[in-house]
NUGU-927683 format. One record per residue (C-alpha): residue in one letter; x, y, z. Coordinates in steps of 0.1 Angstrom, whole numbers. Example, Ala and Ser with C-alpha at 12.3 -4.5 7.8 and 13.67 -1.06 7.14 Angstrom:
! residues 2
ATOM / fido / X / Y / Z
ATOM / A / 123 / -45 / 78
ATOM / S / 137 / -11 / 71
//
This chain:
! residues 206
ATOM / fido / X / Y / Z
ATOM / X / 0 / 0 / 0
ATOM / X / 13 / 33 / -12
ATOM / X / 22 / 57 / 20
ATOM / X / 1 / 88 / 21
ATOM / X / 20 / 121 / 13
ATOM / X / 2 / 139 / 43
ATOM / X / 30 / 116 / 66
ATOM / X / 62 / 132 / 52
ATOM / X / 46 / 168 / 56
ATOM / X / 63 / 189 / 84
ATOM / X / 32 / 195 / 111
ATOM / X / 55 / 231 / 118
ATOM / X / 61 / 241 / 82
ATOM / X / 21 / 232 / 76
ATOM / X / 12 / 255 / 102
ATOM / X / 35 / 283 / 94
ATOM / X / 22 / 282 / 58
ATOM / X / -14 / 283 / 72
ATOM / X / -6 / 313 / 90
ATOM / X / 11 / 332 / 61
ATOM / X / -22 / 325 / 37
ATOM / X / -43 / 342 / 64
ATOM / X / -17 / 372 / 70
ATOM / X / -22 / 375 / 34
ATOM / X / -58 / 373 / 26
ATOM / X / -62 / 394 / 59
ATOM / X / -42 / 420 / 40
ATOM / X / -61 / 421 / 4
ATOM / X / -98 / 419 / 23
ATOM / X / -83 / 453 / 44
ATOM / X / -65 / 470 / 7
ATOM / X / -100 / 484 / -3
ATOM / X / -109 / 497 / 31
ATOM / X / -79 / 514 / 34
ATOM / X / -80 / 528 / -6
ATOM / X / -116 / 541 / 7
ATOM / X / -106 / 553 / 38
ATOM / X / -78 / 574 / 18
ATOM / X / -104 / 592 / -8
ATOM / X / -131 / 600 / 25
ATOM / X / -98 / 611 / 42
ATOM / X / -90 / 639 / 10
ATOM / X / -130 / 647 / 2
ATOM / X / -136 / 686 / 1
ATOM / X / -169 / 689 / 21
ATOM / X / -195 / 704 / -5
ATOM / X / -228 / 722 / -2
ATOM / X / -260 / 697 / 9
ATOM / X / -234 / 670 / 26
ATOM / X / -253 / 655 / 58
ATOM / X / -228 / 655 / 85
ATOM / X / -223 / 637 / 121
ATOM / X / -201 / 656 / 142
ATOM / X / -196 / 645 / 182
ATOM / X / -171 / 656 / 209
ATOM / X / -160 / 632 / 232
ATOM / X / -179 / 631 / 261
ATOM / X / -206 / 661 / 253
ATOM / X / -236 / 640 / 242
ATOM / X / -253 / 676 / 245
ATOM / X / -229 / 689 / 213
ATOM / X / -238 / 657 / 188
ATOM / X / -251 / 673 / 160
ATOM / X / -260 / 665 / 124
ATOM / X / -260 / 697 / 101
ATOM / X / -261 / 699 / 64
ATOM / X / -240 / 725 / 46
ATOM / X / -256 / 751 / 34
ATOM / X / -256 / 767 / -1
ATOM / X / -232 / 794 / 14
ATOM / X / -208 / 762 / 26
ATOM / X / -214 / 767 / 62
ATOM / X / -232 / 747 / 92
ATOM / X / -243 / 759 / 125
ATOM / X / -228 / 739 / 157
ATOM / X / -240 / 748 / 196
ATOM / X / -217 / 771 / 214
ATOM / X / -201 / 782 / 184
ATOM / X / -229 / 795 / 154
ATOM / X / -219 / 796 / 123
ATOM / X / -188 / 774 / 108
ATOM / X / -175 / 775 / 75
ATOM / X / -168 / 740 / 62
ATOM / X / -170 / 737 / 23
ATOM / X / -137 / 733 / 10
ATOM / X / -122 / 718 / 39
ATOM / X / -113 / 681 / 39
ATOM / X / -134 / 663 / 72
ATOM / X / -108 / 661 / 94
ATOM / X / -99 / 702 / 87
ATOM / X / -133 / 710 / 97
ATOM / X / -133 / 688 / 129
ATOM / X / -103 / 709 / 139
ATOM / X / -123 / 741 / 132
ATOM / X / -148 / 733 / 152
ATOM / X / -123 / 718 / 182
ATOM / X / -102 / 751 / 179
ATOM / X / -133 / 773 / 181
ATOM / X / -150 / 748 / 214
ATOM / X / -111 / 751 / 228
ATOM / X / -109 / 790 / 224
ATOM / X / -140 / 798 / 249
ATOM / X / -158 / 766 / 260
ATOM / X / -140 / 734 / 267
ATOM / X / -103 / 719 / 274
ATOM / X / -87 / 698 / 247
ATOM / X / -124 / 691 / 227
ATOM / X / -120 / 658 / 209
ATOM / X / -141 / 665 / 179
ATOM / X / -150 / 640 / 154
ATOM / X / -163 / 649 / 124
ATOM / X / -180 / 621 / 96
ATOM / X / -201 / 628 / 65
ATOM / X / -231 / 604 / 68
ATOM / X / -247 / 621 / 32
ATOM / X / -230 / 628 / 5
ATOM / X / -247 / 658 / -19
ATOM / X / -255 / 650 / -53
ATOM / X / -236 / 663 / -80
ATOM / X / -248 / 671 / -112
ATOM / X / -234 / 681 / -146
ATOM / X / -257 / 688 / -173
ATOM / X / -245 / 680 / -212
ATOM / X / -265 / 695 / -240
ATOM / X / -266 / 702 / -279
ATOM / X / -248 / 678 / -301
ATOM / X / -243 / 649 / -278
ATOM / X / -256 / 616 / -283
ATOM / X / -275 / 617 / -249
ATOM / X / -284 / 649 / -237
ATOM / X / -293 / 652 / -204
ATOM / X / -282 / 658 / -166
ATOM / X / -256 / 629 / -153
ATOM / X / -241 / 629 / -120
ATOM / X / -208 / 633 / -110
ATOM / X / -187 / 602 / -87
ATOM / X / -190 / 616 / -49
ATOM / X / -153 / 617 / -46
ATOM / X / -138 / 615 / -80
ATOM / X / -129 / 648 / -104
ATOM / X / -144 / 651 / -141
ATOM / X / -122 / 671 / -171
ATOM / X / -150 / 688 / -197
ATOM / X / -142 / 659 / -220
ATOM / X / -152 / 635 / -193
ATOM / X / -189 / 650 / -194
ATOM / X / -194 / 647 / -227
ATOM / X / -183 / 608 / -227
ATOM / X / -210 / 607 / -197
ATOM / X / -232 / 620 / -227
ATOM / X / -224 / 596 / -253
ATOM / X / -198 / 617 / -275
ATOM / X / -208 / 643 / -301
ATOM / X / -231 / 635 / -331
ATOM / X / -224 / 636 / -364
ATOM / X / -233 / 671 / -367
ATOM / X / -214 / 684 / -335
ATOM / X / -185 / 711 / -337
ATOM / X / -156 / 705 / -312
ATOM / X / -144 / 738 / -316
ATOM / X / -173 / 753 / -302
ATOM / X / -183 / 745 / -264
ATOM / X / -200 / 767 / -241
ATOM / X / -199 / 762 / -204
ATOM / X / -220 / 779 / -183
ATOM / X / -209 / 782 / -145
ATOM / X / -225 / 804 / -115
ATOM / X / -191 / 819 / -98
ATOM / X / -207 / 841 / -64
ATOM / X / -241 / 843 / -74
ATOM / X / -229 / 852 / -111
ATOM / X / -236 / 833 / -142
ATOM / X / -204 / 830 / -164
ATOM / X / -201 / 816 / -198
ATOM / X / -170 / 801 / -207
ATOM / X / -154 / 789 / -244
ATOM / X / -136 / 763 / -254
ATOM / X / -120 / 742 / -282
ATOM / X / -125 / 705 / -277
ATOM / X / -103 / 700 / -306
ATOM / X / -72 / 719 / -293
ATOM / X / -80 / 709 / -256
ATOM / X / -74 / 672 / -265
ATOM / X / -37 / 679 / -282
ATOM / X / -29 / 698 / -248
ATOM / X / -24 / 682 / -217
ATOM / X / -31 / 709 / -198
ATOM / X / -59 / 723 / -211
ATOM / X / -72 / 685 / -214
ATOM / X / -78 / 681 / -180
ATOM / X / -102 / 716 / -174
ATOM / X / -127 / 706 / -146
ATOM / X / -159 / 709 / -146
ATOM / X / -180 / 719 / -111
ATOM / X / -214 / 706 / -96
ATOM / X / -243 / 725 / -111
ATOM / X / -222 / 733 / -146
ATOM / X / -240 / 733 / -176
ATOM / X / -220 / 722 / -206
ATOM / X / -233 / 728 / -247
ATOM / X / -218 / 714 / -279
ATOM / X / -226 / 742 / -308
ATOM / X / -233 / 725 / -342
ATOM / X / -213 / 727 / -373
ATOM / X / -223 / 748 / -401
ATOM / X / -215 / 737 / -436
//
């Protein structure tokens, strides 16, 4: 009768294998956390996100504000907090600062968003798929992006003439561009486009 192979295996080796397989699977199942954790780590908090925001110890302070179209929140103690812009762990030390200036020692303010705000782009004119798309919560968008996210241009569409219409403090801008040059530059190829901007592709005229 032919010995089995399990006999001539080394019980310490076996076990020391085992334990490597886990170390390593324990690593790749962690990899995408940590990849998340990264982007929610460098998010710029935007108008309409749904915070949670606690200080250690002051059950009284837990609040959940949403930003408001001006980019601020209101907390207890200290009003009105300007946010938008600042990554989440910026604005939990604005808030800590502000409690630590006139209301409590060493605050331990943690700040989460529990809602992000949806962010739209609207492509019109010659696209295949006209229409309002939104944008990834964390990720950026170049102009030529959008129109992808509206098919591409039709057959009738002009590069060279795209309009982009943005509201910059209350005003509404229209800016120009050249699709045809912006691809041959890599600068110019990655333009971003904002929340809320309205992007048209003018038709050729033959």
């Amino acid at each position: 009768m032919k010995p089995s192979p399990l006999r001539f295996l080394n019980p310490r080796r076996s076990r020391l294998t085992a334990i490597c397989l886990l170390a390593i699977l324990a690593l790749l199942a962690c990899t995408p956390h940590i990849r998340a954790a990264a982007d929610v780590d460098s998010y710029a908090l935007a108008p309409n996100d749904l915070l949670d925001i606690k200080v250690f110890q002051e059950d009284d302070l837990h609040s959940n504000p949403r930003v408001s179209t001006k980019g601020t929140i209101t907390f207890p103690l200290i009003g009105v907090v300007t946010v938008a812009g600042l990554t989440p762990q910026e604005a939990a030390n604005a808030i800590r600062a502000a409690l630590a200036k006139d209301y409590i020692k060493n605050p331990q303010v943690t700040l989460v968003v529990q809602e992000y705000s949806k962010r739209r782009v609207t492509v019109l004119g010659e696209v295949q798929k006209p229409g309002t798309y939104d944008m990834p919560d964390r990720d950026k968008i170049t102009l030529l992006d959008a129109i992808a996210m509206a098919g591409g241009y039709t057959r009738i569409a002009d590069p060279s003439k795209i309009a982009l219409k943005r509201k910059v403090e209350g005003q509404e801008k229209v800016l120009k561009f050249n699709a045809k040059e912006m691809a041959k530059n890599v600068r110019t190829a990655t333009f971003e486009v904002q929340p809320n901007d309205i992007v048209t592709v003018g038709e050729s005229i033959f």
